[in-house]
C-alpha positions as CSV (number, residue, x, y, z in Angstrom):
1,X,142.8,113.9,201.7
2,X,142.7,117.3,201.6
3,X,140.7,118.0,198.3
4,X,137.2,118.4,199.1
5,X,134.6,117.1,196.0
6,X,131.6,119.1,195.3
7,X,130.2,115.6,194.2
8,X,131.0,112.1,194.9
9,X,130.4,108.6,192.3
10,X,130.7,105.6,193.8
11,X,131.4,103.5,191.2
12,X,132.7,100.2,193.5
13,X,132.2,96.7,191.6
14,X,132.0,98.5,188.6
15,X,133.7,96.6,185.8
16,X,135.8,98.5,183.5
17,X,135.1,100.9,181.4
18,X,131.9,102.1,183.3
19,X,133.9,103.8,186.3
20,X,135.3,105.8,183.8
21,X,131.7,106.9,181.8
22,X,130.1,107.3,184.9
23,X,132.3,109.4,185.9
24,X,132.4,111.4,182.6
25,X,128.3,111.7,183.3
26,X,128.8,113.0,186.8
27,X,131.3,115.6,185.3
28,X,128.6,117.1,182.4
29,X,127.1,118.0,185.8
30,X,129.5,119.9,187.2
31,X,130.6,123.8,187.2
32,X,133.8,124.1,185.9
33,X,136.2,124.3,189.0
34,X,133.9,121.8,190.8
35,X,135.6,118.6,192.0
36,X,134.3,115.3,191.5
37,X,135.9,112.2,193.8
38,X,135.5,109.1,191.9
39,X,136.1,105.7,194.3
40,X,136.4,102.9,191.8
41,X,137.5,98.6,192.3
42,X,138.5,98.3,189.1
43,X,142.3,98.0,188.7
44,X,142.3,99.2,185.1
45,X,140.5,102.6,186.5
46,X,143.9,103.8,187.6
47,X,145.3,103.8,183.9
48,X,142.1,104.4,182.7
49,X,141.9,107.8,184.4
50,X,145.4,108.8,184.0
51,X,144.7,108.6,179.6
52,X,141.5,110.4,180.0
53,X,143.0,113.6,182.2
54,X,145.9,113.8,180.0
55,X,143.1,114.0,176.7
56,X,140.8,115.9,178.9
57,X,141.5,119.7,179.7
58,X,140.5,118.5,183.8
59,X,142.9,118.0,186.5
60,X,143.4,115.0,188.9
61,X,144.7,116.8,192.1
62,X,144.9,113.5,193.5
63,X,144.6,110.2,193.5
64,X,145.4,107.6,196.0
65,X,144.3,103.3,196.6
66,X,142.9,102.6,200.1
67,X,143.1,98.9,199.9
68,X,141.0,97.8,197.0
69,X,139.7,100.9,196.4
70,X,141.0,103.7,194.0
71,X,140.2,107.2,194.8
72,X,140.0,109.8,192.4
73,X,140.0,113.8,192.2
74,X,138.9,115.3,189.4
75,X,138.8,119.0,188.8
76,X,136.8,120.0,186.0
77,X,138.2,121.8,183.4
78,X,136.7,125.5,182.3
79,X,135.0,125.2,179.3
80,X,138.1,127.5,177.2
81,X,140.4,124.7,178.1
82,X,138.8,121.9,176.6
């Protein structure tokens, strides 16, 4: 993968919906245009994640399943576009 994350949750075994709070947690951290990679086991992450860019202001650059696991890219969002 080609995006590189400033910051990296690993939120494996994780049942749903905590990949997705953690992962809102480990964003209030981050400068806007920081990237966070989220690796999840959940199968609902992947729709889960997909809602919350689309209702977010952030950007998911990429995304990508590597067996049982579900990567995720987030960019953050500036704070104007939110």
């Amino acid at each position: 993968m080609a995006v590189q994350p400033d910051d990296v949750l690993d939120a494996r075994g994780l049942p749903c919906p905590l990949p997705l709070l953690k992962a809102k947690q480990a964003l209030s951290r981050l400068a806007p245009g920081q990237v966070l990679e989220v690796m999840a086991t959940d199968a609902g992450s992947w729709r889960d994640f997909e809602t919350f860019i689309a209702q977010s202001g952030h950007e998911m650059p990429a995304r990508e399943e590597r067996g049982e696991v579900y990567h995720y890219w987030i960019l953050k969002a500036g704070e104007a576009s939110r």
